[in-house]
N, C-alpha and C positions, 0 to 999 in steps of 0.2 A: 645141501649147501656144500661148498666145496670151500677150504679155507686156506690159503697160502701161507706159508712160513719162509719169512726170507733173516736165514740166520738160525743154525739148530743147536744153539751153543745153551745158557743154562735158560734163557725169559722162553726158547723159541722151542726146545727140546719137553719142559716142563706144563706151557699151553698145550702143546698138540697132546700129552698123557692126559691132561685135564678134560680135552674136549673129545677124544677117545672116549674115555670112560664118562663122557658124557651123551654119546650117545652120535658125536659126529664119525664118517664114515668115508670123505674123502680129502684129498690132502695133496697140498706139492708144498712139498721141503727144498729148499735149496740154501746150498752151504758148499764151502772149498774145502772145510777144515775136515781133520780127523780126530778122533777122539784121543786125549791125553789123559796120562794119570792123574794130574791134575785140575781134571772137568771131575772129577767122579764125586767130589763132595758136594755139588751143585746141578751136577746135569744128569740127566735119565740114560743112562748108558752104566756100562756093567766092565770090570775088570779085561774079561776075554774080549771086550770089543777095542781095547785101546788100538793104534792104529788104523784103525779102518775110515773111512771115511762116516761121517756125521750124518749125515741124510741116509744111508744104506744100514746103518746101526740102527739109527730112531726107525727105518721102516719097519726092520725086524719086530722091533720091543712092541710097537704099536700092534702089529698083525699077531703078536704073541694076547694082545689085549681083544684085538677085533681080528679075527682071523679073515675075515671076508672088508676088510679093511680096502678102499681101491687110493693107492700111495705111489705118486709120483715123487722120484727124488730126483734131484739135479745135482751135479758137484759143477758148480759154476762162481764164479767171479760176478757178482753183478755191477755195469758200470750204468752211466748215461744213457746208453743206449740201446742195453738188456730191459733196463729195471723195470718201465714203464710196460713192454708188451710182454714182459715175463710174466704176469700175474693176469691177464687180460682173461684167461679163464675161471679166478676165481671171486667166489660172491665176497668176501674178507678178506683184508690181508695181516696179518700177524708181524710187527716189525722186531726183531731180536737182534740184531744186531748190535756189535759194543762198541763201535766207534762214532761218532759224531756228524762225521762225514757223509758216512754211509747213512744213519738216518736220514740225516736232511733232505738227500738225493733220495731215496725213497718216498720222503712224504713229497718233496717238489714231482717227484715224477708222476704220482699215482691222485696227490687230493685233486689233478683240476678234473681227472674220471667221475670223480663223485663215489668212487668203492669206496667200503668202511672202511679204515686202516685204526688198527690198535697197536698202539705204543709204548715204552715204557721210558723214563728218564729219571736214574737215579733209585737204583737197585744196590746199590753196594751198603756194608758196612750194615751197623747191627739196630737201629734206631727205626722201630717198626711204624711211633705216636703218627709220624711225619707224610706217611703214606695217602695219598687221595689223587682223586681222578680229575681230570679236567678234557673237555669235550670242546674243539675246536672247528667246527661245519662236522664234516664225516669223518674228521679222527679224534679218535680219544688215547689221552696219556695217560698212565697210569705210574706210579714213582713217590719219591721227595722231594724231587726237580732239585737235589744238591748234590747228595752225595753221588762223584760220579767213581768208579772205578781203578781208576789213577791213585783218588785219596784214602781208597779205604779197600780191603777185601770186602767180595763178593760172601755171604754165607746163606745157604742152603733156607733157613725159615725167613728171609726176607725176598729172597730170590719167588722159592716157591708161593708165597703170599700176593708177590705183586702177579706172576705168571698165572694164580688164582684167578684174582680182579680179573685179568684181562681174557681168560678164558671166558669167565662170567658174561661182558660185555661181549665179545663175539658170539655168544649163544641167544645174548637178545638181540644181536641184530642180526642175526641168521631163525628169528622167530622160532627158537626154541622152548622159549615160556616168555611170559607178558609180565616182566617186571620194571618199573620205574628205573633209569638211569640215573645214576645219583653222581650230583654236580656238586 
């Protein structure tokens, strides 16, 4: 299974360690950003890597996890007219992304394919109770569908909890074990 990540910020950085260490082996990361001091209390990147770009850090960290790791990075923008054939090589896609926008255009591009796409909406702020999935044709959100980012900081045990879920659900539908999807 090959799994895309579009967005390597805390949701998109924190699944691909999940599913690393779960056992998956290929990957296309793509992201513009670079690492900032301020990613480090929520994203999987390391002091020495500030600067650098996003997808070239996480390949490292990942191949430090799975040395025989096969990790395509991109440092791209993706608009309209990337998004949809950006990902045409992989069996999932991972959406991480923090803006709104960019989601949309992603699930508009990629759900009439039929690929799985997993989501998040509403990671921020510290209110765990609130967390559940919801499964819409081939994607599934994972969130509190409130808090969004704007209203509240991002912190590390809700971040890594929803990037959980969603690592979860991309391993069952990349038939890594046969567990019930919970609606």
């Amino acid at each position: 299974m090959k799994v895309g990540i579009a967005g390597a910020g805390g949701i998109g950085s924190n699944v691909a360690v999940f599913l690393a260490r779960s056992g998956v082996r290929r990957f296309k990361l793509v992201d513009m950003d670079r690492v900032e001091a301020g990613n480090l209390n929520r994203q999987f990147y390391f002091r020495d890597q500030i600067g650098r770009f996003k997808v070239a850090a996480l390949a490292e960290n990942l191949r430090r996890i799975v040395p025989d790791a096969e990790i395509e990075s991109l440092v791209a923008r993706l608009d309209n007219a990337s998004m949809a054939t950006c990902f045409d090589d992989c069996d999932v896609v991972v959406e991480g992304f923090d803006g709104r926008a960019e989601k949309k255009m992603l699930l508009e591009a990629l759900a009439p394919g039929g690929r799985p796409i997993v989501s998040a909406s509403g990671v921020a702020g510290c209110n765990l109770d609130g967390i559940r999935t919801h499964c819409f044709g081939q994607c599934t959100v994972i969130g509190d569908f409130c808090t969004d980012a704007d209203q509240s900081p991002c912190h590390a045990p809700k971040v890594a909890l929803v990037a959980a879920m969603m690592a979860h659900v991309v391993l069952e539908k990349g038939g890594y074990y046969d567990c019930p999807t919970q609606k």
